[in-house]
RODONU-792561 format. One record per residue (C-alpha): x, y, z; residue in one letter. Coordinates in steps of 0.2 Angstrom, whole numbers, plus 2048, in hexadecimal, padded with zeros to 3 digits. Example, Ala and Ser with C-alpha at 12.3 -4.5 7.8 and 13.67 -1.06 7.14 Angstrom:
<milums>
83E7EA827A;8447FB824S;
</milums>
This chain:
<milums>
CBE92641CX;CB9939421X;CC993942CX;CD4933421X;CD093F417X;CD094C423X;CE2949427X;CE794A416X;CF3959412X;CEC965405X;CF29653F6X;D0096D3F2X;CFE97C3E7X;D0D9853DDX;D0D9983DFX;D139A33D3X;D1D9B43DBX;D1E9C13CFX;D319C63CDX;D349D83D6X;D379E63CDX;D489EE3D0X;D47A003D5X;D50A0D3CEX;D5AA163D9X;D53A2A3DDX;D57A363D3X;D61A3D3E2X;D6CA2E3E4X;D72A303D3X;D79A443D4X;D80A3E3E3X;D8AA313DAX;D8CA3C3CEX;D94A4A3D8X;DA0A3E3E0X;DA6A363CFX;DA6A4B3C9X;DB2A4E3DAX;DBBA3F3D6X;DBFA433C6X;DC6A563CCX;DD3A4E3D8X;DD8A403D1X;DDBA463BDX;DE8A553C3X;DEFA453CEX;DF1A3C3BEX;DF7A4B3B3X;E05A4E3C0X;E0AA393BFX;E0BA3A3ADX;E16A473ABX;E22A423B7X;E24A313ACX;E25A3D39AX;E35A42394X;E36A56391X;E32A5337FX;E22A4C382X;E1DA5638DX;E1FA65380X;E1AA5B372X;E0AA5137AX;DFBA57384X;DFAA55396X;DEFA43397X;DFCA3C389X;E03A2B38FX;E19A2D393X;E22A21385X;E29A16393X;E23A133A3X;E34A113AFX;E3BA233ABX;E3FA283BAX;E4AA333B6X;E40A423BBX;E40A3C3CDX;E54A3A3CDX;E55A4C3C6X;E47A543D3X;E51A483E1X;E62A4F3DDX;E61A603D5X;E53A653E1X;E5BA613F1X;E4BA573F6X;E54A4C404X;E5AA5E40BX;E46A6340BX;E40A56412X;E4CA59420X;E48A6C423X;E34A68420X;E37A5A42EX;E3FA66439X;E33A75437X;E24A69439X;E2DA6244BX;E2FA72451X;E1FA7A449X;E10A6B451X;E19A69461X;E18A7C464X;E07A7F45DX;E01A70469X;E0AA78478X;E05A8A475X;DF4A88470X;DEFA7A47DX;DF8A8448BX;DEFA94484X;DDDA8B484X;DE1A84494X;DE3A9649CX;DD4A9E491X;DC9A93498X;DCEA8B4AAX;DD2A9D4AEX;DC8AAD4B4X;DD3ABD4AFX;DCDACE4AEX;DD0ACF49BX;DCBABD496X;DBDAC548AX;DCAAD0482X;DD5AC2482X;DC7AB9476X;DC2AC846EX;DD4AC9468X;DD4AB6463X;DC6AB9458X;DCCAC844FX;DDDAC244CX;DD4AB6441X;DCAAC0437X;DDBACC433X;DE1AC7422X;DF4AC1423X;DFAAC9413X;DF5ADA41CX;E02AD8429X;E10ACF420X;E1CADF41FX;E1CAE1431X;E1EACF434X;E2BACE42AX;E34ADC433X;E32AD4443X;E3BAC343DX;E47ACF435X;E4BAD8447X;E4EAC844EX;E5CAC3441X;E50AB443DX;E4DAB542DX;E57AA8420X;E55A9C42FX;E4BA8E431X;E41A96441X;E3DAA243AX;E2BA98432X;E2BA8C440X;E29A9F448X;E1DAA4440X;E13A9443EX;E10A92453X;E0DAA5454X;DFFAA7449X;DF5A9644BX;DE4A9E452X;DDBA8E44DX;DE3A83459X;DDEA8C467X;DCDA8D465X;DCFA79461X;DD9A76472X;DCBA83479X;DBBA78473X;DC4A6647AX;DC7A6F48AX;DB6A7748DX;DB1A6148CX;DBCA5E49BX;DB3A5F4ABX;DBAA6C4BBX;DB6A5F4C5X;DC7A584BFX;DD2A674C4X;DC9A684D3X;DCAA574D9X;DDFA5B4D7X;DDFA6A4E1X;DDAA624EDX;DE8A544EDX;DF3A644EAX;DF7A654D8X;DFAA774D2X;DF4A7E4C1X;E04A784B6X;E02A644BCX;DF1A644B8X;DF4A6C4A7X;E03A5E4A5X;DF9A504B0X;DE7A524ACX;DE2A5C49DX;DEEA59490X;DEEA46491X;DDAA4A48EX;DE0A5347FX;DE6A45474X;DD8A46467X;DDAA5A465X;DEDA56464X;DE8A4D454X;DDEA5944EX;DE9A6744FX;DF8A5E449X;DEFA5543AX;DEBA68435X;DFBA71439X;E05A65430X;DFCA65420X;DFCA7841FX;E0FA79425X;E13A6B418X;E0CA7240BX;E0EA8540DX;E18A8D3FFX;E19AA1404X;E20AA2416X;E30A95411X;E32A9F401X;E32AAF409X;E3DAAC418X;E4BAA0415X;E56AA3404X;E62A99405X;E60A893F9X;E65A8040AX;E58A84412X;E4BA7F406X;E3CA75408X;E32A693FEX;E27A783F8X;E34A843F2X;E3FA763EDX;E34A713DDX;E34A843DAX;E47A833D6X;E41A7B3C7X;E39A873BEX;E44A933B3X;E45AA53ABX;E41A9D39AX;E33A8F3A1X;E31A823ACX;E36A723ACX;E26A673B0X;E2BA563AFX;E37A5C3BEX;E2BA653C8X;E1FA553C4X;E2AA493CDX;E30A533DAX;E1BA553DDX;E18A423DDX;E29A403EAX;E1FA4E3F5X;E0FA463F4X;E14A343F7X;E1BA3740BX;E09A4040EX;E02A30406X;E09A21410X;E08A2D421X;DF3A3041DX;DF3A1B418X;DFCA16429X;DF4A23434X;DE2A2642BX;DD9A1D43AX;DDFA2D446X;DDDA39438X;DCAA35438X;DCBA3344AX;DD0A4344DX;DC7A4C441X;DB5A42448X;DB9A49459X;DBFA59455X;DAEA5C44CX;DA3A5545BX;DA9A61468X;
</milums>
């Protein structure tokens, strides 16, 4: 009898959890939050200004504010105009060749140049530096006159290489780029091939620049989107309306008596729309690069 009742389980008793209290999120959370929605909101509504003029008619954009809705949703008769009066097809095709030219030089001369500054011992390698960094801290409106009477002496100017030029010339920031990737890359590499009895060129070509690849990204990510998007340099060097790129062709559209907005508009969603499907099909590098180049 005791050990039957010994053996008996207890019995079972229902205990009642009290529900937990949800926490508010910090105070911090919240601005944080906050700021990205503020941020958002900055880039995003001129983004959405620019789309809905492109669809107004020019009455409606005189007659209506900037955030009014377009009467009809398929006008696309804006993006035929900034198509065909603005030569667009012929400014991709000169932005397309001055970007070729302009990243494969920059990438040439800036990793050779980090290459020599620091594989190199020279006599003036500290002036050389020294050079580097005050060349960067030279204002580039300062020295335009004289620039532009260098281009001019070389009968350059109205020509197409005239900015691809100037845009591999005056690229201080690759260089020390290509410079801080390098500096990563053991000696004991180049000395290993002087040994097998590579000179400095093959190891250049053999060694260090295959080891470059996430710089390469770096610098081109950058150099394109400055060259793509510069305005002055195109405007000031090359007149003729063949020459045009996508940054002075939406220019064409603006008048003695006013500009013609729902024009430029479209013309702004066709120049934003290659950058877009390029940063979707290659945003994996972009961050890539971007990582690593911050890291070294």
């Amino acid at each position: 009898m005791t050990s039957d009742l010994l053996a008996a389980p207890p019995a079972s008793r229902t205990t009642v959890r009290p529900r937990p209290r949800r926490r508010r999120p910090p105070v911090g959370t919240l601005l944080t939050y906050l700021s990205l929605l503020a941020a958002s909101a900055v880039v995003l509504l001129p983004l959405a200004v620019v789309f809905l003029t492109s669809l107004k008619t020019s009455e409606e954009v005189n007659d209506g504010n900037a955030l009014s809705l377009p009467g009809n949703w398929l006008n696309l008769d804006n993006y035929v105009t900034a198509f065909t009066d603005g030569n667009m097809l012929t400014a991709f095709g000169n932005t397309a060749f001055i970007l070729f030219f302009s990243i494969g030089g920059t990438v040439l001369i800036g990793s050779m140049t980090a290459y020599a500054v620091d594989r190199f011992d020279f006599r003036a390698k500290k002036l050389v530096m020294a050079l580097f960094l005050v060349a960067t801290l030279v204002p580039g409106v300062t020295t335009q006159v004289a620039t532009f009477q260098v281009i001019n002496s070389f009968g350059l100017v109205d020509t197409r290489w005239a900015p691809i030029l100037l845009y591999m010339g005056t690229d201080i920031v690759s260089v020390y780029i290509f410079l801080q990737f390098i500096r990563g890359i053991p000696r004991s590499l180049d000395e290993a091939a002087r040994l097998d009895g590579a000179n400095a060129f093959t190891i250049y070509r053999r060694i260090i620049f295959p080891l470059l690849k996430p710089a390469i990204a770096t610098v081109v990510i950058i150099k394109g989107i400055t060259t793509y998007n510069d305005f002055y340099i195109p405007f000031l060097y090359m007149h003729s309306e063949d020459l045009g790129t996508i940054s002075t062709a939406l220019f064409r559209f603006k008048g003695p008596f006013g500009a013609h907005w729902e024009a430029i508009s479209a013309g702004a969603i066709l120049v934003i729309l290659p950058t877009l499907i390029i940063f979707l099909l290659l945003q994996r590098w972009i961050y890539n690069g971007f990582s690593q180049g911050a890291t070294k």
